[in-house]
N, C-alpha and C positions, 0 to 999 in steps of 0.2 A: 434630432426629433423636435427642439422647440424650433429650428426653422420650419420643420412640415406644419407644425400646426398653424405657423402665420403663413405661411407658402400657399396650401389647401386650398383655405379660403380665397387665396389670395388671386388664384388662377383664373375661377370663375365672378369674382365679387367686382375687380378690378375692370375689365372688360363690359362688367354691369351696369358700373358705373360710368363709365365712360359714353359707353352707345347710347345712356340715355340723357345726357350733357350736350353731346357734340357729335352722335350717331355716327353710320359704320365710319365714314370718312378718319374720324376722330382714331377711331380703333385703330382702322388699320396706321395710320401714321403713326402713332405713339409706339403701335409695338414695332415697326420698321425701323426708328427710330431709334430706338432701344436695341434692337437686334443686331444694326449694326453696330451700334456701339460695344456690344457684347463680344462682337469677333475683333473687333480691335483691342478691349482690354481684355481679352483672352491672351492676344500674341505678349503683351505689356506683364501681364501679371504673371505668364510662365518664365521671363526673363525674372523678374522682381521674385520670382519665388525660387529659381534657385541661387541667386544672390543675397536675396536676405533672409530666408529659410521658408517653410511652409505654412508657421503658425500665425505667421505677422499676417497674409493674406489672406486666412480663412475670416482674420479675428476683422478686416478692413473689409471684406463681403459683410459679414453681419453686420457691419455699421452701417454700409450702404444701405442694406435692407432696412433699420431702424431709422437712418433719413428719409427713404424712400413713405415708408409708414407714418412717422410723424406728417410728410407734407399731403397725403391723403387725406387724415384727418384734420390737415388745417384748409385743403383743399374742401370739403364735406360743407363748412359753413361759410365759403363763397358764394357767388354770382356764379351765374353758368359762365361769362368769356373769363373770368379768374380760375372756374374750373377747369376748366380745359386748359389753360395754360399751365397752371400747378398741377393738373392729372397728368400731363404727359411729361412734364418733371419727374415728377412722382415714380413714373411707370421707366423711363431711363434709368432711377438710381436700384429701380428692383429688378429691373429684367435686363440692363445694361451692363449698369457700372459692377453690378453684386458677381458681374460672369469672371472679376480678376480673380477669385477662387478656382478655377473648374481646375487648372492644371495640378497647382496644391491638393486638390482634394483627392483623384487618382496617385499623385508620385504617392505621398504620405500613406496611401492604402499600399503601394506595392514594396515601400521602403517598410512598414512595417510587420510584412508579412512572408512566407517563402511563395514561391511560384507555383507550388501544389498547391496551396490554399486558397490563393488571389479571386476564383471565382468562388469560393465561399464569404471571401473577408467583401469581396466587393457585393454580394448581395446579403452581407448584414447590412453594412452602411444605408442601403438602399429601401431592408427592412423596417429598419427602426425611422426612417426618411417619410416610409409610405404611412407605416402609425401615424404618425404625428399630421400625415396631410387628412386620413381618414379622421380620426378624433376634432380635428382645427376643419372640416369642411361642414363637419353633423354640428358642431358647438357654437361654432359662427354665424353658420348660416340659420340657428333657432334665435340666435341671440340678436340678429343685425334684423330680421324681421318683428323682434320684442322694441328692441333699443340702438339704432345703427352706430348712437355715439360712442357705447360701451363695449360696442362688436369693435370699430375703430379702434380704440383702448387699448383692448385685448389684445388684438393682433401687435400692435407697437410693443405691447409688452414682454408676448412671445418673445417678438427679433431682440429686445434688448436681452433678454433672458438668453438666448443664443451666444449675445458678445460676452457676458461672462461664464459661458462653459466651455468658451473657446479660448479665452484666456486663459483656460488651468492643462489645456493640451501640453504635451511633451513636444520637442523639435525633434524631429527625425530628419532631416539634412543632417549629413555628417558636417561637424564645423568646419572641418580643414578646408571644406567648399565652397564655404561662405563667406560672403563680401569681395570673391575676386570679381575680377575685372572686364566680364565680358562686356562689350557695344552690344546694342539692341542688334547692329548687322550684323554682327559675328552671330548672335540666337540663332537670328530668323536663316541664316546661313546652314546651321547645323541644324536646325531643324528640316529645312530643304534637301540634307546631304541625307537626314533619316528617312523621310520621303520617299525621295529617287529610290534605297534600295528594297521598295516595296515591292516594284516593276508598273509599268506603265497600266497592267491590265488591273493590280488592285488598286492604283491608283484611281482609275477611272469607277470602277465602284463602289471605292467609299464616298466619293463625290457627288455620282447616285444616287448613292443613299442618302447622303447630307441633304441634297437639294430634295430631292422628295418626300423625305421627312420632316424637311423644314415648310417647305410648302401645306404638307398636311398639317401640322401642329399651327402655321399662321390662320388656315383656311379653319380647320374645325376647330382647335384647341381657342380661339379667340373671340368664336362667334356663336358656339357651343350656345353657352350661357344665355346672353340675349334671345336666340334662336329659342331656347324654350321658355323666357318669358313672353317674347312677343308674341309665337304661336299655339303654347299653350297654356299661358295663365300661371304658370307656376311663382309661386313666391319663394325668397331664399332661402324657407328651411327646405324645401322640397327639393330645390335644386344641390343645397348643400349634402343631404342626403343621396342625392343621383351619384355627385363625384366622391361622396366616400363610398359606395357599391361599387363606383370603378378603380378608386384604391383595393379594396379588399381583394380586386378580380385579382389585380397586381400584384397585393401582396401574398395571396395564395402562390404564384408562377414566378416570381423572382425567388426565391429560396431552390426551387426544382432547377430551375436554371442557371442556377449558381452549382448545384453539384453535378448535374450533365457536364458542364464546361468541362471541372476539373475531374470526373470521373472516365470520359470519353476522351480527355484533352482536346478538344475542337480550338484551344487558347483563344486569346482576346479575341481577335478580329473575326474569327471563324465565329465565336461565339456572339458576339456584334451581330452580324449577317442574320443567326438563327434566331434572335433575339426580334430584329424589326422585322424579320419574317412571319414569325407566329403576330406579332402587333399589326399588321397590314392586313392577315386573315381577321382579325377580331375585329378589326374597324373596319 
């Protein structure tokens, strides 16, 4: 939850700032940027997390995010070409480097819970995720249009606030598994062998979905923000208030959608599918 609350904001504030430094141009390279970098220390950090366990990665994402935040608000009292260089710094260590978590944070949901559960336990995680962006997008966004310095603050504070509650996590890697000896090509190998036995047809739709997801979340999710200051005047309590009404939307439909999963058994993927489904009709 203390990442939603620095997250929230962060989604639309970031982007805001950005377009009005070094405009779209700016945007879109910094999250490009970033995004790839995010699939590269994706492949990195699922190696490194089952090597050296789960928690050691959650607790080095929330660092990333509190460097990422510090250099924001040391970016803030720059020059515009210092901004823009330290804003897309900035924006790599929180939408890039912070993505070495994503695999830790799934195993650790499925390792500590049974397989009838998984879509409940994975839409608490997700619950208590969207709180914290609802609450950090209304709080920030009154407060960054009161005092932008103290909205900056806050949010740094959140994320550090995050690395010590992620310090008091339990290791769910069983030990005997940790520290052997796999190469990065042996990973990326078994994971290719997990792959392949998907079959070529769900292969090619989850890829679909990735790419057209990813494209919509680049296209709308980064330009959202801007797009209703430019066009309509809005300042950022109002816009902070927009994204937590589209948290709520979310947090109403992720809890139902956690028990369709496991009460239908549609399981993960199936459930994936019905999930960006119903999100492509609302958007």
């Amino acid at each position: 939850m203390a990442i939603g609350l620095m997250d929230g904001p962060m989604r639309w504030l970031l982007p805001l700032l950005l377009m009005e430094k070094g405009g779209p141009f700016l945007v879109g390279l910094s999250f490009s940027i970033a995004n790839f970098g995010d699939t590269i220390i994706a492949l990195l950090g699922g190696q490194c997390s089952d090597r050296f366990g789960r928690k050691i990665m959650l607790v080095i994402s929330s660092l990333f995010y509190t460097i990422g935040s510090l250099l924001l608000f040391f970016a803030f009292w720059q020059g515009d070409l210092n901004f823009i260089i330290i804003g897309m710094i900035s924006t790599i260590f929180i939408y890039g480097l912070s993505g070495i978590s994503l695999g830790s944070t799934l195993a650790r949901i499925t390792e500590s819970v049974s397989d009838e559960d998984s879509g409940k336990a994975l839409s608490l995680v997700s619950f208590g995720g969207l709180i914290g962006r609802i609450l950090g997008s209304s709080f920030i966004g009154f407060l960054f249009r009161k005092n932008p310095v103290e909205a900056l603050i806050a949010m740094t504070v959140f994320s550090a606030i995050s690395v010590l509650l992620r310090l008091q996590l339990k290791e769910t890697l069983q030990l005997k598994s940790m520290g052997e000896n796999i190469s990065l090509i042996g990973h990326l190998k078994g994971t290719i062998n997990v792959v392949k036995m998907l079959g070529s047809f769900c292969i090619l739709s989850i890829t679909t979905l990735v790419v057209l997801n990813g494209l919509s979340l680049a296209i709308c999710g980064n330009y959202y923000s801007p797009y209703l200051t430019e066009n309509f005047g809005l300042d950022s309590g109002k816009i902070g208030m927009i994204f937590s009404a589209l948290g709520l939307i979310q947090l109403l439909l992720t809890p139902i959608a956690g028990i369709v999963v496991d009460r239908y058994k549609y399981g993960f993927l199936k459930g994936l599918f019905l999930g960006n489904v119903f999100a492509g009709v609302f958007c």
